[in-house]
N, C-alpha and C positions, 0 to 999 in steps of 0.2 A: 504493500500500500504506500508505503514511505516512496519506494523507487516512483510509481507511479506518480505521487505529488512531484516528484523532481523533474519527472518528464515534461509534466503537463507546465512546469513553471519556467522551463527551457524552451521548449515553442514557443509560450508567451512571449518569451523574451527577444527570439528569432523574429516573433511576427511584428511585435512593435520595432523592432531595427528598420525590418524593412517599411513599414510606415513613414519612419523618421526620414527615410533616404527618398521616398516617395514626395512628401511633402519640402523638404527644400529642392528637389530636383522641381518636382511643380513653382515653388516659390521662384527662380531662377529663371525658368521659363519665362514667366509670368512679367519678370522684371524688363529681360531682353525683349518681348512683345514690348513693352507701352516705352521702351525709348526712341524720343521721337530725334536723339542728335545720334546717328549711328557712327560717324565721324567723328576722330580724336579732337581733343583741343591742341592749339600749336602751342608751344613753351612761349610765354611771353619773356621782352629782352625789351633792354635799353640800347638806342643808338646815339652813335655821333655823330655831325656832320663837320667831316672833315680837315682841316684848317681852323677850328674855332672850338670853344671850349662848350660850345651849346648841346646839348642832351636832350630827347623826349623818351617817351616813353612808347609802349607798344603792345597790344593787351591781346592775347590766343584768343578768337570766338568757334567753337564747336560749329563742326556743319549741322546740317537740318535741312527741314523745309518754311518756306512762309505762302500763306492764301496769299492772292493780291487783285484788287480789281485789275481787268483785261482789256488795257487799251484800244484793243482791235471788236472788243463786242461791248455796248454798253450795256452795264446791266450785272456783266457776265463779271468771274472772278477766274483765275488761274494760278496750278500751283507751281511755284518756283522753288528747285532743288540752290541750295547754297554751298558752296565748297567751304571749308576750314580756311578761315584768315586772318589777318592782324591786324585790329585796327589804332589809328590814336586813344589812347588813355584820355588823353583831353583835349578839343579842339586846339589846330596849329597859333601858336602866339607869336605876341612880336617879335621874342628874342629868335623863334625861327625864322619868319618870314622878313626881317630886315637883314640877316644874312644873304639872300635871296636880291634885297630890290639894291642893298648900297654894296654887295661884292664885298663881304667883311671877312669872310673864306678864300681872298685873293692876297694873297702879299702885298706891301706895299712895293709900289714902282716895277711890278712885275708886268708884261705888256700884256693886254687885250686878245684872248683868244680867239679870234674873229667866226672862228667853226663855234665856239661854244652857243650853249642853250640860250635866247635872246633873255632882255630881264626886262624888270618895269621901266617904264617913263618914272622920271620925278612926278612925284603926288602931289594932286593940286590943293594948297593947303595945310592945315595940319591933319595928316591922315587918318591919327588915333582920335582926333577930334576934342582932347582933351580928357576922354573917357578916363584913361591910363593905360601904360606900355609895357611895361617891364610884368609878364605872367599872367599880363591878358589877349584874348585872343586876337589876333589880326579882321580886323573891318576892312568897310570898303573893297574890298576884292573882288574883282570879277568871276566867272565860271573861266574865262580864257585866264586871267593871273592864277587862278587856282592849278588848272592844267599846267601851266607851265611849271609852276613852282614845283608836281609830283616829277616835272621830266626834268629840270634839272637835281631836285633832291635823289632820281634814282640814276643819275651820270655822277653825284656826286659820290653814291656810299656802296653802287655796283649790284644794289636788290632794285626791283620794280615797284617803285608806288603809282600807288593812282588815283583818283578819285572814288569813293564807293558807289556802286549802282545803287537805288532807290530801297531795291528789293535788300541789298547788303545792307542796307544801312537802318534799315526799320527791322528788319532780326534782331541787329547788334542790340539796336534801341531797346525792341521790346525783351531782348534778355532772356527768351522763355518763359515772360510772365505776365499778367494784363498789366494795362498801365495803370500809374498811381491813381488813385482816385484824386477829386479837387482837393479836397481837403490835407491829403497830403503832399500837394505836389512842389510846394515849395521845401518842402523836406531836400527836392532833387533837382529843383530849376529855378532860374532868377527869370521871373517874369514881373509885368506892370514896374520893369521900371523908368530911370529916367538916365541912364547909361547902361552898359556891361559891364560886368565882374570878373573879379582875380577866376582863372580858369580851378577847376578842382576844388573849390570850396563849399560845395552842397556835399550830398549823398552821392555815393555812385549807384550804379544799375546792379544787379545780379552778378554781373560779370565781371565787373570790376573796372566798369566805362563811365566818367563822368559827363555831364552836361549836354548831354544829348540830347535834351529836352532845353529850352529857353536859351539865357545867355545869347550866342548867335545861331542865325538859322544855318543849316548847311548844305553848302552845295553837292549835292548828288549829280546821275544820268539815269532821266527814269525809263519807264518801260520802252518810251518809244525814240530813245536818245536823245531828249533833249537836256536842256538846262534844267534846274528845282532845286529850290531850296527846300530844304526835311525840317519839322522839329520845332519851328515858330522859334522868336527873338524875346531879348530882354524887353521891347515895350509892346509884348502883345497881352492881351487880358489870358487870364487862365482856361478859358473855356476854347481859346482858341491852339493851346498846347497839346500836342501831342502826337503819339509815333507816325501820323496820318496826315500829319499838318505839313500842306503843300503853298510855296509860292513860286512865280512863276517873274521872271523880269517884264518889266513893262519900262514905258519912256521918262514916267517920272523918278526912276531909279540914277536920272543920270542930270535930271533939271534945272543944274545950279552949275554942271560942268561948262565951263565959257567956250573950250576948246571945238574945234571943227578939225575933222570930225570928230566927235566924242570918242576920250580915253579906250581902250581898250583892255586896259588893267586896272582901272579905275572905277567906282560905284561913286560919284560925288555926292548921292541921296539916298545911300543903303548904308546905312551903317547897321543894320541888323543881319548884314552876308558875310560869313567866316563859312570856313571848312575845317575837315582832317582826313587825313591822309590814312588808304587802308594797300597792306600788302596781300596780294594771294600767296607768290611762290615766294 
């Protein structure tokens, strides 16, 4: 009788094993099924550029998918697969982008590369507009100065930057999670105000991406390649922030420019147009 108790308590034991192995094998399953980034994250790093002691930063975004309305059908949505990339940590600021327009990554008395990547005209004005310079974002920037600035930033460090597409850039934003609600959105963005702000000083997103929201809007390539700005600006009301928030250039962007024809690298009436800079490979 005794042997048989032992028997019967040894199967138990067998059957709940296999249970146990049953149930995290399900569990695992279960886990691999609902992930929606099946793509690594990239290591995020810090870069230099150059000839200059200036450093940003560069933050890994998992691939995935995003919904997006369908330019080509109105009404309609489409889904857009994302490849793994790097985006800016914080939109590009002055101390990068005046590398860029006065050649501060050039030697002195060193001659004119006449091949090299063309740069801005002198800005008409005080370009920062008084905002502040030093750690905050570069204004006034065109979609073409934005471009150009990813094509010489990637002649200068030997990766490819670029501008983000619309669809990369509202992933990044949304992080893998709804947007803040009103009430706490100033937790993550400077909106309603009366300039812009030191870059990095709210909350960041999920990922570890600042100011995607408010501050300046940024220049993307949307579905159907044109110019947009993502994200809404430091003086827009809160209701108008968010991962979805599109602007589009128009002619009073430039209305104060005196020049013929109007700048090229210049916004004389956008001071809510900043970018950053995203790497794929």
């Amino acid at each position: 009788m005794v042997m048989s108790n032992m028997r019967i308590l040894e199967i138990a034991k067998a059957v709940l094993k296999i249970l146990c192995i049953m149930v995290i094998t399900m569990c695992l399953i279960n886990a691999e099924g609902s992930n929606k980034q099946p793509e690594g994250r990239p290591i995020s790093y810090t870069e230099s550029i150059p000839g200059t002691l200036v450093k940003f930063e560069m933050i890994g975004v998992p691939g995935g998918e995003i919904l997006m309305p369908d330019p080509a059908k109105k009404g309609a949505t489409k889904r857009i697969k994302i490849k793994p990339f790097w985006i800016g940590k914080t939109e590009v600021t002055w101390d990068e982008y005046d590398v860029f327009v006065f050649k501060l990554d050039v030697p002195e008395g060193a001659p004119d590369d006449k091949d090299a990547i063309s740069r801005p005209s002198k800005p008409y004005g005080t370009v920062d507009r008084g905002f502040g310079h030093k750690g905050y974002p570069a204004i006034n920037v065109s979609y073409f100065g934005a471009e150009q600035y990813c094509k010489w930033l990637s002649a200068k460090t030997g990766r490819k930057y670029r501008l983000p597409t619309e669809a990369e850039w509202e992933y990044a934003c949304r992080a893998g999670m709804p947007p803040p609600e009103k009430d706490k959105l100033a937790e993550f963005a400077w909106f309603w105000q009366e300039k812009t702000q030191p870059v990095g000083k709210k909350s960041p997103n999920a990922w570890g991406i600042y100011d995607m929201l408010g501050n300046v809007a940024e220049w993307c390539t949307d579905l159907s390649g044109k110019p947009v700005l993502c994200g809404g600006a430091f003086d827009d009301m809160a209701k108008t922030i968010s991962p979805t928030a599109r602007k589009y250039q128009d002619e009073s962007w430039q209305a104060n420019d005196p020049q013929s024809p109007k700048s090229k690298w210049w916004l004389s009436d956008a001071p809510f147009a900043g970018f950053r800079v995203i790497r794929v490979k």
